[in-house]
C-alpha positions, 0 to 999 in steps of 0.5 A: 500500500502506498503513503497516499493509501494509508493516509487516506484509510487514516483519513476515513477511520479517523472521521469513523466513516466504513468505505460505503460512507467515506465512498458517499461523501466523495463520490468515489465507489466504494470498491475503488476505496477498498482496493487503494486501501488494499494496495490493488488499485494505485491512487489517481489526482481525482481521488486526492482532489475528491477528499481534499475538497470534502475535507480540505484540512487534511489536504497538504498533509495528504499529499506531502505526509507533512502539517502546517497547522498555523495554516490550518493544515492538519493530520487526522491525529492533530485533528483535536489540537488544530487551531480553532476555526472562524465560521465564514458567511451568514447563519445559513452557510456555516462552512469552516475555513482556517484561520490564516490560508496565506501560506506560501504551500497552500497559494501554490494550489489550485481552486479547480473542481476535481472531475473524474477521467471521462467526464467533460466527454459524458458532458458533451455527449449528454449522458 
């Protein structure tokens, strides 16, 4: 299994979530998480993007196997230590952001949606 494929099982026992419903929040099928999880199956970019959008606090640490937590970027073990969170928008909206996401590691990123591979041409051809 590779780094990436052990930190993703952290990821999902550490938020108590069983395959079908981490599979549920990402929109990536659950035997595809269980073969990462199993080392049969390698990870693909889509599959970081999918976590990292649902649960962005881990995303740096997903990638690199390092924190930033004055950034706001954590490991599901520092999850109970992070610095506390601001609530960004109205009373209907209460999306958690960190606190500072000026740091130079997390500029460098891209705001682009995760697709997975074959879906711009399913767009195109109406399915």
């Amino acid at each position: 299994m590779s780094n990436t494929a052990e930190r993703i099982r952290q990821i999902r026992e550490k938020l108590g979530l069983g395959r079908q419903a981490f599979a549920d929040q990402t929109e990536i099928e659950k035997k595809t998480i269980e073969n990462i999880e199993l080392g049969k199956q390698k990870v693909y970019a889509w599959h970081i993007e999918a976590i990292a959008a649902k649960w962005p606090q881990y995303a740096y640490w997903l990638v690199t196997d390092q924190t930033i937590p004055e950034a706001g970027q954590i490991s599901p073990d520092d999850a109970e230590n992070a610095p506390k969170k601001r609530e960004l928008g109205n009373e209907n909206d209460k999306q958690q952001q960190p606190d500072d996401f000026n740091h130079p590691a997390l500029l460098a990123g891209s705001n682009r949606r995760y697709h997975r591979p074959g879906e711009e041409q399913a767009k195109t051809e109406g399915r």
